[in-house]
C-alpha positions in Angstrom: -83.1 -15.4 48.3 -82.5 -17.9 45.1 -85.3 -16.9 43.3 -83.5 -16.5 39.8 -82.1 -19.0 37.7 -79.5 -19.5 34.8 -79.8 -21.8 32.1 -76.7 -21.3 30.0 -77.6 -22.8 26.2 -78.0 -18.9 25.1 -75.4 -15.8 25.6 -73.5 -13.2 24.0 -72.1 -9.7 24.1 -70.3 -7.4 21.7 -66.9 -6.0 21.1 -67.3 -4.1 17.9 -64.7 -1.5 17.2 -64.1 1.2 14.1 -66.3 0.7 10.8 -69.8 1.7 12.5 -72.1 4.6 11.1 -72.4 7.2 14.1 -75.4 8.7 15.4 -76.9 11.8 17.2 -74.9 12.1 20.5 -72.5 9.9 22.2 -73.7 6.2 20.1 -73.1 4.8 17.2 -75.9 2.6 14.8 -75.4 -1.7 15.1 -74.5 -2.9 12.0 -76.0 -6.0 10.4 -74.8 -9.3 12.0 -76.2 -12.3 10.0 -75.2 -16.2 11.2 -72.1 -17.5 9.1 -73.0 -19.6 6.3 -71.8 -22.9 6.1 -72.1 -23.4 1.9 -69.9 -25.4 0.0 -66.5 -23.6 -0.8 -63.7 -22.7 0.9 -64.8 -19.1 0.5 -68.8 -19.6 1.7 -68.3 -18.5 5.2 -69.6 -14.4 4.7 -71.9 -15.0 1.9 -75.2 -14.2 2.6 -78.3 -12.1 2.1 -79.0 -9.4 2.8 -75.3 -9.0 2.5 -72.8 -8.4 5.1 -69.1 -8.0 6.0 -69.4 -10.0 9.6 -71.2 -13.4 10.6 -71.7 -14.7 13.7 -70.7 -17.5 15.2 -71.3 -19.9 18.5 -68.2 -19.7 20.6 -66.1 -22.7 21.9 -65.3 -20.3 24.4 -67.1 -17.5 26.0 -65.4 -15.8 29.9 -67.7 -13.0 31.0 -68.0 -11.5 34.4 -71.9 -10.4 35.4 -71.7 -8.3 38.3 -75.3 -7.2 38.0 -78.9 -8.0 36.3 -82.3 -6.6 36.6 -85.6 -6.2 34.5 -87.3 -2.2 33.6 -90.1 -1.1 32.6 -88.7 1.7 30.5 -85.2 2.1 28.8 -83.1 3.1 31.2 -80.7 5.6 29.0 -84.2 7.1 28.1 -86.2 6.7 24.7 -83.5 8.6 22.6 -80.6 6.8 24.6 -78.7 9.8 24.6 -78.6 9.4 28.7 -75.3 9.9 30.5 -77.0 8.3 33.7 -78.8 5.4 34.2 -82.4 5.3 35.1 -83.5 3.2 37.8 -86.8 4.7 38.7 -88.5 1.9 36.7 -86.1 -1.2 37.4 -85.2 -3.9 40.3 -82.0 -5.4 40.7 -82.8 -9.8 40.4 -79.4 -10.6 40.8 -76.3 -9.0 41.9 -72.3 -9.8 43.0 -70.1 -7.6 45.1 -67.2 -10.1 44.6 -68.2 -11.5 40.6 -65.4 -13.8 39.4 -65.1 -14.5 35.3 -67.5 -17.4 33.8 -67.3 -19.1 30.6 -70.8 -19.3 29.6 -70.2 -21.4 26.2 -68.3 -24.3 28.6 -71.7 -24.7 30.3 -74.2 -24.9 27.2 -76.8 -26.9 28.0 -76.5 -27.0 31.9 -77.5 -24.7 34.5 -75.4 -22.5 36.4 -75.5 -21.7 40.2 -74.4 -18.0 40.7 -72.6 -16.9 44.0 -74.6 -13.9 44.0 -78.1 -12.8 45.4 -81.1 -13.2 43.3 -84.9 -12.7 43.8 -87.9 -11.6 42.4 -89.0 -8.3 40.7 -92.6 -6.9 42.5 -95.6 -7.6 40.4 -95.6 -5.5 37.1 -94.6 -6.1 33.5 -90.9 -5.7 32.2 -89.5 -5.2 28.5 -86.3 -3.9 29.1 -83.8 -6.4 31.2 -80.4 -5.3 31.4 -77.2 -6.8 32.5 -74.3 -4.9 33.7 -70.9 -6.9 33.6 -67.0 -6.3 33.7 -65.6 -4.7 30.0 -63.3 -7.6 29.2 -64.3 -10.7 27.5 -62.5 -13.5 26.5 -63.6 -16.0 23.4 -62.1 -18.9 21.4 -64.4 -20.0 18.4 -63.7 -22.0 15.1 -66.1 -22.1 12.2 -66.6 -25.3 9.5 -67.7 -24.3 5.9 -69.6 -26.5 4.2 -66.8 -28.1 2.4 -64.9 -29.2 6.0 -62.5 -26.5 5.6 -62.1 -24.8 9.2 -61.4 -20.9 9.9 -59.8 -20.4 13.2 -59.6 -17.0 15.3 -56.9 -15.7 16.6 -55.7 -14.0 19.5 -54.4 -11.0 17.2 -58.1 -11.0 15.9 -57.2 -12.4 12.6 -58.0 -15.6 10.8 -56.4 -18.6 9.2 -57.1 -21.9 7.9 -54.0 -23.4 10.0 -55.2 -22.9 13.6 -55.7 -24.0 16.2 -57.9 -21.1 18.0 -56.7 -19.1 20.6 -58.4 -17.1 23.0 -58.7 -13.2 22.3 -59.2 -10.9 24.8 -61.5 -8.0 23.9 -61.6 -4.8 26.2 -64.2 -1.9 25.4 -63.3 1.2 25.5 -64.6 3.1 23.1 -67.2 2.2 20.1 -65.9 5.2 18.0 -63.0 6.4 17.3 -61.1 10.2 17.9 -63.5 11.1 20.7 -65.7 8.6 23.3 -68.8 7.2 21.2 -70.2 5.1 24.8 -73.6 3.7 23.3 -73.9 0.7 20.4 -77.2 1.0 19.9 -80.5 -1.0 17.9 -78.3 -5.0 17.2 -81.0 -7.2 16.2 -81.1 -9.9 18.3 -83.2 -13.1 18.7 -86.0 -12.2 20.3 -85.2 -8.7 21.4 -82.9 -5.6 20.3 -80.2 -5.0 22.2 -78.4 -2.0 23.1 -74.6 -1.8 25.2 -73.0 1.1 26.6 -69.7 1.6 28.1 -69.7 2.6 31.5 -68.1 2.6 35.3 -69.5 0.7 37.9 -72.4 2.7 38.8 -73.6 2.8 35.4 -72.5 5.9 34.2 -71.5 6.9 30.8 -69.0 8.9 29.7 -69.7 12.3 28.5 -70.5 13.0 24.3 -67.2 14.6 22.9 -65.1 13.7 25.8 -61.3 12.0 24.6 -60.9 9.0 23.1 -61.0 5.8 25.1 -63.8 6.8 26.8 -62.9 8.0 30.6 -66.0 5.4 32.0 -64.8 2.3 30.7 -64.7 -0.2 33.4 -67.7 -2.1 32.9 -70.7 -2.6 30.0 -74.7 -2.4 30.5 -76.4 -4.3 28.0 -80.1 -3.6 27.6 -82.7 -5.4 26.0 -85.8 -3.9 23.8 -87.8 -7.2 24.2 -90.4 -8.3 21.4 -92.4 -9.8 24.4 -92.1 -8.2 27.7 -93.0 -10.5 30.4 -95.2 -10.0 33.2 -94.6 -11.1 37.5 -97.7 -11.6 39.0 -98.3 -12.8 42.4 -98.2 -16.5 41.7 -94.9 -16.1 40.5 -92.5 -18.2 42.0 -89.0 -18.2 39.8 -87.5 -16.5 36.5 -85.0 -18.1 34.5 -82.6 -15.9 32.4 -81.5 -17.9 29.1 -78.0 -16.7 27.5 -78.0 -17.2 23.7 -74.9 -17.9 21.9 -76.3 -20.4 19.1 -74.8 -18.6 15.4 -73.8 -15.2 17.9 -71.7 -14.6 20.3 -68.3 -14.1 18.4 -67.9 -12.7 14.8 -66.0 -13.2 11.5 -65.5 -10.2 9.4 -64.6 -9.4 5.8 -62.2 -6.1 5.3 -63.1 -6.6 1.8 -66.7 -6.2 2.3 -69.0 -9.0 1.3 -66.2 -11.3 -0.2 -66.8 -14.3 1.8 -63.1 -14.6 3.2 -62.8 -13.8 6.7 -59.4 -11.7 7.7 -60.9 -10.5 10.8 -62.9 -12.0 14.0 -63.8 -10.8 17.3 -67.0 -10.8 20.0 -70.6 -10.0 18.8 -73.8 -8.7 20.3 -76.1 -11.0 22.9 -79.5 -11.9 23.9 -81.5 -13.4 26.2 -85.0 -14.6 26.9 -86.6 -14.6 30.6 -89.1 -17.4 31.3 -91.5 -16.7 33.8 -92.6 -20.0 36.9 -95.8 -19.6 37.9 -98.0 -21.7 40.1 -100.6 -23.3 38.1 
């Protein structure tokens, strides 16, 4: 039942390693992502306020592979998301793919895209936390023009240069600590929503708090949404559409200096997305 549709002008996930503050249990705190600045200067990139050591940036290139989507009512991994297990008592599956294949979401900006998966509707009810569970590999290409023409590149080595041209980087998650498995990256601001990923298996489970670093559940990566307006289904409901954002997120450029406005590092960011609900007039 095709029910659920995908407009692909939004989208974006993370792959943030090392420099984050930890919190209680097995999760570490988002740090602050603001949009890269294009001001004049070479060196304008970073510098922003509130200051910060990364900036986003909309990918040229964005390969993801969605196995799985659905909509909650409550946070799965529980109000503290401390959760080893995922919740489904309050969620329905919308769209799902025993056989996913990789999709690059930025190469279809603007269109929509047909899935080869089954989709339908969630039963009546209201839902503020979607989530999407996908594959823990990404690959992204992305360039970024300052407001002086000067171009910064990333690399496949997740460095920078002014040279180029970009190559594609391949990011695998396994771990969003370091020494032991820190599975949750939790509270990213996000248009529209906060967002929260966690490294898991295929059945959604994390891995234990203080187990070895990578973390021993690290095949795939839930991402769920704490949205700032749930939406309801009601019975004249006919279709949801899932919008990926990628516009100034998506992939990242950050300063080892701190806020110096030179970019040595880049990788993928957090993501969002906003669900629109059909309903017969």
């Amino acid at each position: 039942m095709k029910n659920l549709s995908f407009n692909l002008f939004l989208f974006s996930f993370f792959a943030i390693f090392g420099s984050s503050a930890f919190a209680a249990g097995a999760k570490v705190d988002a740090e602050v992502m603001n949009p890269c600045v294009a001001t004049a200067g070479t060196n304008g990139i970073i510098s922003q306020t509130p200051a910060s050591a990364t900036c986003g940036a909309t990918p040229q290139k964005y390969e993801i592979t969605v196995v799985e989507m659905g909509v909650c009512e409550s946070h799965p991994y529980g109000t503290s998301k401390d959760a080893e297990a995922f919740d489904a008592s309050t969620c329905s599956i919308v769209y799902s793919d025993t056989t996913p294949t990789a999709t690059d979401v930025a190469a279809l900006i603007g269109t929509s895209l047909g899935m080869d998966g089954e989709s339908t509707l969630p039963p009546v009810g209201t839902y503020g936390y979607p989530y999407i569970l996908m594959e823990n590999q990404f690959v992204t290409n992305t360039t970024f023009t300052a407001g002086d023409g000067s171009i910064w590149y990333g690399l496949a080595n997740g460095q920078t240069d002014q040279i180029g041209p970009a190559t594609d980087k391949t990011d695998i998650l396994a771990n969003f600590g370091d020494t032991t498995c820190f599975s949750g990256y939790v509270g990213a601001a996000v248009t529209g929503a906060v967002i929260d990923g966690f490294i898991t298996n295929s059945a959604k489970l994390r891995s234990a708090a203080g187990t070895a670093d990578p973390c021993p559940n690290r095949t795939h990566l839930v991402g769920v949404l704490t949205l700032t307006n749930p939406f309801t289904i009601t019975q004249q409901t006919f279709g949801l559409n899932f919008q990926f954002l990628l516009t100034g997120q998506g992939t990242q450029f950050m300063s080892a200096n701190g806020n110096d406005a030179i970019p040595e590092g880049y990788g993928s960011a957090p993501f969002s997305g906003i669900f629109t609900v059909l309903d017969q007039e």
